[in-house]
C-alpha positions in Angstrom: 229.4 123.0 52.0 229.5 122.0 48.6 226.6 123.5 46.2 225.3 123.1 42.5 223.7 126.2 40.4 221.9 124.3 37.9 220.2 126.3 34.6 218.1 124.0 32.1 221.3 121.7 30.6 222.3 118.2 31.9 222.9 119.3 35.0 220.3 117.0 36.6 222.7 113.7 36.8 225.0 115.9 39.0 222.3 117.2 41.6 222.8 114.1 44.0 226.5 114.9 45.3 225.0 118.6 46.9 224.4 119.6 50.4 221.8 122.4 48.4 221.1 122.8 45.0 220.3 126.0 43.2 217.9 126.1 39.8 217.3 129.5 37.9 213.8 130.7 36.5 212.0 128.0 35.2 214.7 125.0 36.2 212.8 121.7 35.3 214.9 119.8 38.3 214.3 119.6 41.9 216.4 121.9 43.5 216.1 123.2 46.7 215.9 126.5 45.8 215.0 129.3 43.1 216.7 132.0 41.9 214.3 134.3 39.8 215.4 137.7 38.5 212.7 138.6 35.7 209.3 139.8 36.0 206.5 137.2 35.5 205.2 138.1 32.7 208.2 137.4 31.1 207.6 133.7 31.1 204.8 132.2 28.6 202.2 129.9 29.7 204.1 126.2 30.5 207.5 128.2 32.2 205.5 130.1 34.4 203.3 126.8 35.5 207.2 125.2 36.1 207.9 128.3 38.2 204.3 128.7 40.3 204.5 124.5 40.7 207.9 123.9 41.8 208.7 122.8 45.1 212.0 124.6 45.2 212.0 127.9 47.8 211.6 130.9 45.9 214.2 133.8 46.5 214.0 137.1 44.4 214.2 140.7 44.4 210.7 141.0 42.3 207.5 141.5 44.3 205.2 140.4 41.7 206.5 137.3 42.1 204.0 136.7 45.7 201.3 137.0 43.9 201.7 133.8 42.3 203.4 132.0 44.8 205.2 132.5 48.5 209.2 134.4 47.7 211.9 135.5 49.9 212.6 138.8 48.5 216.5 139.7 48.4 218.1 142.7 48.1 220.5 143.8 45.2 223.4 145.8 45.7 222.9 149.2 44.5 225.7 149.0 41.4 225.6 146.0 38.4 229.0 144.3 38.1 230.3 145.8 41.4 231.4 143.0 43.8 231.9 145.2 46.7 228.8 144.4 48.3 229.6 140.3 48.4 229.7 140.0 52.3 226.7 142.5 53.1 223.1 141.6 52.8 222.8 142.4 49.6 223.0 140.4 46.6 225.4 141.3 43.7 224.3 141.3 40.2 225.0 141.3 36.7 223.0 140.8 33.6 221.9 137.0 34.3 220.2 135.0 36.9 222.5 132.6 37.2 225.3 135.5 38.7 222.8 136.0 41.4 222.7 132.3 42.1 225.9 132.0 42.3 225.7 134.9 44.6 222.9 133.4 46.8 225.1 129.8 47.2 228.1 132.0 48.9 225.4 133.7 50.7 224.1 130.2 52.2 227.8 129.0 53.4 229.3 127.4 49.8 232.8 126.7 49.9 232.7 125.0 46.5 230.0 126.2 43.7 229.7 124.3 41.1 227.7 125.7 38.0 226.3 124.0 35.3 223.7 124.1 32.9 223.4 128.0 32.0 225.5 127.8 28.9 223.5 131.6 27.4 224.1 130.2 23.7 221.3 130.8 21.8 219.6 132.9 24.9 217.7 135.7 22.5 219.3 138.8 24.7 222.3 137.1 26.4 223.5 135.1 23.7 225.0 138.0 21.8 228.6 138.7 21.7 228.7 142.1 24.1 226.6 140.0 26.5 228.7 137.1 27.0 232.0 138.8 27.1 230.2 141.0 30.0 229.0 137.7 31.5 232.1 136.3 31.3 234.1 139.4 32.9 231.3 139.7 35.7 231.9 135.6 36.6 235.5 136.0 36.6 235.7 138.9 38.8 233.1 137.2 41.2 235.3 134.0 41.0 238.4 135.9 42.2 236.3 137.5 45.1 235.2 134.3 46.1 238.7 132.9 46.4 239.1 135.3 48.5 236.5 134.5 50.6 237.7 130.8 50.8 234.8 129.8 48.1 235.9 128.2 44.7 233.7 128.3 41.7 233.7 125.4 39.4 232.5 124.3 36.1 230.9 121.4 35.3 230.8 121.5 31.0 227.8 121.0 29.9 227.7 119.0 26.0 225.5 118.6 23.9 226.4 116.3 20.4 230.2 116.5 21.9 230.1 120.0 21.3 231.3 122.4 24.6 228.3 124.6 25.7 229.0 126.9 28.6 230.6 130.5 27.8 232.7 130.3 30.8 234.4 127.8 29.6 236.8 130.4 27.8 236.7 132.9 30.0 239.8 132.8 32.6 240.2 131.7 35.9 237.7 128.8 36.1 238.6 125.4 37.1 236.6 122.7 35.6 235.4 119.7 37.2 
């Protein structure tokens, strides 16, 4: 099964080769499902209308979140950055929501993830420099553990004015497609 993790980039012209499609938070494309990891009130007034009117299925681990709308709550694994938990039913985490979607796409029988769209740059908390290199350490070790599994992770580079967008894209051990 081959799936797409989509953040807010140009990710939409992709979405059609998927047997699933993934969107984070307030993803404007029509994905088949949701990944949310923040609190509601963390989105202003038009990203939480995206959120409560999109037709994607709603997963999270945040009850507050069924009070605006039907969610599947998940489980996290009790440690950040610990992959030991992959094949249980809980979901692994790190510091973004796009992690946990990548998480949630193993989870639903991907043999090939492909992520676009959640380049961080200019993302007021993960955007800074300690951030990303934790992002990108946390990807790579969950791209090694899903090799294992018999799961690649790809990259689909995202560009905007020619310039490359995604943080992964220097972080090791990613193939890009």
């Amino acid at each position: 099964m081959k799936i797409l993790v989509t953040g807010l980039s140009e990710s939409k012209y992709f979405s059609d080769a998927y047997d699933l499609t993934i969107g984070v938070n307030n993803c404007p494309f029509d994905v088949d499902h949701l990944i949310i990891c923040d609190n509601p009130k963390v989105f202003d007034g038009d990203r939480l209308k995206v959120i409560k009117d999109h037709t994607g299925w709603l997963f999270t681990h945040i009850t507050d979140w069924q009070q605006y709308r039907q969610a599947e709550l998940i489980k996290l694994s009790s440690v950040r950055s610990d992959i030991s938990e992959l094949n249980t039913d809980r979901y692994c985490h790190s510091i973004s929501s796009p992690y946990i979607a990548v998480v949630h796409a193993y989870k639903c029988g991907a043999k090939e993830i492909h992520l676009a769209g959640v380049d961080l740059i200019g993302h007021p908390h993960l955007g800074q420099d300690h951030n990303i290199k934790k992002c990108q350490r946390d990807f790579a070790a969950l791209s090694t553990a899903l090799n294992k599994n018999g799961c690649s992770l790809k990259l689909i580079r995202s560009t905007k004015d020619g310039a490359m967008l995604n943080i992964l894209d220097k972080a090791d051990g990613f193939e890009l497609v």
